[in-house]
C-alpha positions in Angstrom: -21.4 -63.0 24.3 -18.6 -61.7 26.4 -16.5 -62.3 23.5 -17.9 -58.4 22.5 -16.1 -56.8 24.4 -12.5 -57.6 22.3 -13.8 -55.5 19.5 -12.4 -52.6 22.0 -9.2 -54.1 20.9 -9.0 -53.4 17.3 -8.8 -49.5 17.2 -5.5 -49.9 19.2 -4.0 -52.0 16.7 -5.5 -50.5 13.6 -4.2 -47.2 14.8 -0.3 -49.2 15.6 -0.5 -51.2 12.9 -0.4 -48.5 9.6 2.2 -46.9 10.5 4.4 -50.1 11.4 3.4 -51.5 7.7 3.7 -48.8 5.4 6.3 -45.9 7.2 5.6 -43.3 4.2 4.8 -39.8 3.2 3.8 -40.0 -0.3 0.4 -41.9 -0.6 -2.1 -39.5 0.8 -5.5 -39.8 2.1 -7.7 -36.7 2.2 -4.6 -34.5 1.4 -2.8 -35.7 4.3 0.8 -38.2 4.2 -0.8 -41.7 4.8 0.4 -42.3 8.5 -1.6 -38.8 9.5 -4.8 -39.9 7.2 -4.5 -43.8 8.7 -4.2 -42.4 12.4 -7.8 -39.8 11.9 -9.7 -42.9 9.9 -9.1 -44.6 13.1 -10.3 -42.0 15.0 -13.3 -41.8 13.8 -13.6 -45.6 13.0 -13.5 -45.7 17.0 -16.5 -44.1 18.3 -18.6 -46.6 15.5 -17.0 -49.6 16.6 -17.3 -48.7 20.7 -21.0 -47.7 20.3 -21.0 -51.3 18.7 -19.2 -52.6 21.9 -21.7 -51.0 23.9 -24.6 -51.5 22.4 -24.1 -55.8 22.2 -22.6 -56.0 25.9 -25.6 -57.4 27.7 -24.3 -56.1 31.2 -25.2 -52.4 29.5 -29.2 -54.0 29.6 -30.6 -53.3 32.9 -33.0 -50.9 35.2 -32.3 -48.2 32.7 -29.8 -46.1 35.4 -27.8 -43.9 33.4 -25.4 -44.6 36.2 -24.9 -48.3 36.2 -25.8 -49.2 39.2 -28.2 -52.3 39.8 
């Protein structure tokens, strides 16, 4: 299950990756040129996909400290 923790990886490259691919101004997403609109999707695709991270990674199961510590 340790093997969780590299879904922290794929905001980085989804955010790289858009503008490497398509290097654009005229599609648009939301009213905004497509490297601006694929940069915020990633944004907020980020705090779903670390709350996933968090929530799956068993070392986050414990005495309930909010603080981590055994």
């Amino acid at each position: 299950m340790r093997n969780i923790r590299y879904l922290g990886w794929i905001p980085p490259i989804g955010t790289l990756i858009g503008p490497l691919v398509h290097n654009d101004v005229h599609p648009f997403i939301l009213g905004m040129p497509f490297i601006l609109g694929w940069i915020v999707v990633w944004l907020l695709l980020t705090t779903p996909i670390m709350a996933l991270v968090y929530w799956l990674d068993p070392s986050n199961r414990g005495s309930g400290d909010a603080g981590g510590r055994p």
